[in-house]
N, C-alpha and C positions, 0 to 999 in steps of 0.2 A: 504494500500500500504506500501511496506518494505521502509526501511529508509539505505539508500546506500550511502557509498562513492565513489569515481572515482579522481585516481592521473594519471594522463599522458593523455591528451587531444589531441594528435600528430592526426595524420593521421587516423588513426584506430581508439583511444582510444574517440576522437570528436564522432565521427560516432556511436560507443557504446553508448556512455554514453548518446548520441539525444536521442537515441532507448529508453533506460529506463528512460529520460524525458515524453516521449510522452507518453507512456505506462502508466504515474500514480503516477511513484515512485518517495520518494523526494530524491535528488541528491546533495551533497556536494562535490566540485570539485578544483582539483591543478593543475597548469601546472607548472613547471621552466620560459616558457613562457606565462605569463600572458594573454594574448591578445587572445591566442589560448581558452583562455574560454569565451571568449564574445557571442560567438552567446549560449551558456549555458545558460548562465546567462538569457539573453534574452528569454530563453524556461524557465527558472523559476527554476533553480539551483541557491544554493549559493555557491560563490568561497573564499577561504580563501588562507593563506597565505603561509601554509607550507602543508605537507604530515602530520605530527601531529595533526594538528586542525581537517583535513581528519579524522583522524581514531578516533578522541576525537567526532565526531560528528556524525558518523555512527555506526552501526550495521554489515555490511559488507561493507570492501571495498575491491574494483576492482582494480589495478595496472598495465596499460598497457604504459610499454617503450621500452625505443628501442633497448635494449643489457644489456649483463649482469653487468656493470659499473654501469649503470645506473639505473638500479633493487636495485643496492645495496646502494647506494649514497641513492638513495628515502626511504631506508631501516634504515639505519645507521647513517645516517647524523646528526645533533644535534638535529636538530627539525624533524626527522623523522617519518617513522612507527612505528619502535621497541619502542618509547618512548611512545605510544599512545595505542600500544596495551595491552591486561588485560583477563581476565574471562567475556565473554560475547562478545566479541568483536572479529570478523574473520574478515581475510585475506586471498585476493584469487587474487594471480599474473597470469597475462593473457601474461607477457610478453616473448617471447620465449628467453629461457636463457639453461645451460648447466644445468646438473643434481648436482653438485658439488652448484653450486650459489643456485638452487630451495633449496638442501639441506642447506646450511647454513641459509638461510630467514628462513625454517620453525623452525628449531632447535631455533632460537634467538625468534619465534613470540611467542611456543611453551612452552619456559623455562620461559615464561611471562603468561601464565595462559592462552591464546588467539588460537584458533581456525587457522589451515593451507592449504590453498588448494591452487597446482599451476594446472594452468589450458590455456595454452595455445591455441593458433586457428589455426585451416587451412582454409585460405578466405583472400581475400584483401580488398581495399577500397570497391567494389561493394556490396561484402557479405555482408561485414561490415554495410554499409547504409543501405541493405535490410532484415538484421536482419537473414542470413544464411548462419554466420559462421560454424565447424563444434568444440565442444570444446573436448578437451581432459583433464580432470584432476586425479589427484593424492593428496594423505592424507587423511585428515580428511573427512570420508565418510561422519559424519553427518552433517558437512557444505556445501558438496557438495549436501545435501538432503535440507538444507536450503536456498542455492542459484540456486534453479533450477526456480523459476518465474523470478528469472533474464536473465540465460543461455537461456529460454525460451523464452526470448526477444531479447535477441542478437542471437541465433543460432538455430540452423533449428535440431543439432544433440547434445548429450553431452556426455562423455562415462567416467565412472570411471575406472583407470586403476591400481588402486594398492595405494604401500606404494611412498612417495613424490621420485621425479627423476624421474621414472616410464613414467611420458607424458612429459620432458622436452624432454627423449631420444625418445617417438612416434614422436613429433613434430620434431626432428633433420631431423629422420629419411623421415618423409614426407617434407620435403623443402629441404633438399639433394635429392631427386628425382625429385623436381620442378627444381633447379635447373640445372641437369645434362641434363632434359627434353627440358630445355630450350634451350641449349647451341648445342645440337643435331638437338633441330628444329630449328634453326639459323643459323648453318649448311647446311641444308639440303636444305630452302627456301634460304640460297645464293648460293647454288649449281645451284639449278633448273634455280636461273634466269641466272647466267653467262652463262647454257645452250638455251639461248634465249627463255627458257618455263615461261609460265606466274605463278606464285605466286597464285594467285586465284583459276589455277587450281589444284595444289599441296595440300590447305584446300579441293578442294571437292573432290580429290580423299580418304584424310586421314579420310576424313568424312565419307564416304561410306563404310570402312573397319576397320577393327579388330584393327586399331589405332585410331580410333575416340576416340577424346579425347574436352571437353570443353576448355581445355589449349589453344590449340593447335585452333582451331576454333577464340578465344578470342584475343587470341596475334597476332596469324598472321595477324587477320583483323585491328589492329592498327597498324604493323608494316608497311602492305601496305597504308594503310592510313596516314603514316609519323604522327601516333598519339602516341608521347613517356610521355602523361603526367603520371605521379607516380602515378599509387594504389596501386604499390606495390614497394618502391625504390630497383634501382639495388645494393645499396650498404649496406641495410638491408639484402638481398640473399646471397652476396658474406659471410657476417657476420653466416651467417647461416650454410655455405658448413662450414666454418672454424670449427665453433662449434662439426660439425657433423664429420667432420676428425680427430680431437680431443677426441671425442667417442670413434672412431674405433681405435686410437690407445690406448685408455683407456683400449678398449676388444681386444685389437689384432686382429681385424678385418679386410683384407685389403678396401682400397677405393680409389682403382685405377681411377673410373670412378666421384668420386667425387671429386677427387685431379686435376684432369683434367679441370673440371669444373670451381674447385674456380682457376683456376690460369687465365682460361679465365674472370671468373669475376672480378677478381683484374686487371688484363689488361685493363677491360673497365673503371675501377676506376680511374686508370692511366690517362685514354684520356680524362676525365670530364663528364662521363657519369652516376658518384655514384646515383647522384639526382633524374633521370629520370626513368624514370619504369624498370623492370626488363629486359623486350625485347628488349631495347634499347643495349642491347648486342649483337643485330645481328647488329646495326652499326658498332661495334669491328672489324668484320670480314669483312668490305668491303675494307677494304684497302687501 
């Protein structure tokens, strides 16, 4: 079995790193907050103190946070990655970040003799637990050929897509469509009900036609169920449109329908809704 590390034990990053507990692999693990690695530890991980001792004690490590501040903080910081990294020693960030951030991490792990892969997900808590996320990465192919009995454990897909940036902007590009998806179908289901039509039936008409979609089936059955707990927080998505409009004015792209979006999601951020899962954006719109 490989010998891995795992820095950000948040939401997601917990749920991965179970996966390649149980799976065999030994696991050396950090969180900022400590506490968030106890059930780890418990499955038979050792936790240490910094992101340093992480990468001083693996072979691959995995790095999932929560934006790109904090990609880089874990990076840079005095006892961070970049002190820890060397010849023999990869790094593969899972965190979704801008192509600019992916690029700077690898260039510093890189100019260290050490091995680069960013590799972000598309999936939430659920995938997450059930080990089928979808991964996207970029860099170094032969660590990406290295790290696949892990990706194999956390995710159901895994795709190479090029030189580093490359999946930071896939992954924009797919959560700026969750996103815009969301905010349309939040929309739509407070249309139908102010029309005194039922919600319920609204999922089984989209389910039967050329919009069926898993999303769309997933959320609405918790929004009708007044179930907003986070597996995916709204103000992780709202962080993501931004990123993703950021892009398109990098390429001069317009993104009308994404600019749309994040301003509805920062609205919901506004009314104390950041924490709560993503659909919890069709509360925004009740008025």
């Amino acid at each position: 079995m490989a010998n891995y590390g795992f820095i950000g034990t948040g939401l997601m990053g917990n749920a991965m790193a179970l996966n390649l507990l149980q799976a065999g692999h030994k696991l050396t693990v950090y969180n900022r907050d400590a506490a968030k690695c106890k059930n780890l530890v418990e499955a038979g991980a050792k936790q240490v103190s910094t992101p340093l001792e992480v990468v001083v004690a693996a072979d691959i490590t995995f790095g999932m946070v929560s934006d790109p501040a904090a990609a880089l903080s874990v990076c840079f910081s005095p006892h961070g990655v970049i002190q820890g990294v060397g010849p023999g020693k990869g790094y593969v960030d899972m965190s979704t970040v801008d192509p600019e951030t992916a690029e700077k991490i690898g260039i510093s792990v890189q100019a260290r003799g050490g091995q680069y892969l960013e590799a972000p997900v598309s999936g939430s808590l659920q995938p997450a637990k059930q080990g089928e996320l979808v991964i996207m990465a970029a860099g170094d192919q032969e660590l990406w050929d290295q790290a696949q009995p892990a990706f194999e454990v956390m995710g159901k897909k895994s795709m190479f897509l090029g030189e580093i940036g490359a999946a930071a902007g896939m992954k924009l590009a797919v959560n700026m469509m969750m996103g815009s998806m969301t905010a349309v179908f939040s929309e739509a289901l407070t249309l139908v009900e102010s029309c005194g039509l039922a919600g319920e039936d609204l999922l089984d008409i989209l389910g039967a036609g050329a919009l069926a979609c898993p999303m769309f089936q997933g959320k609405g059955a918790a929004i009708l169920a007044e179930n907003f707990e986070a597996n995916f927080p709204l103000k992780h998505l709202q962080k993501d449109l931004r990123l993703a409009i950021q892009l398109g004015d990098h390429n001069c792209v317009p993104m009308a329908n994404a600019a749309a979006a994040n301003e509805m999601f920062k609205r919901a951020c506004q009314l104390g809704l950041a924490e709560e899962d993503m659909c919890a954006l069709y509360k925004s719109i009740q008025g």
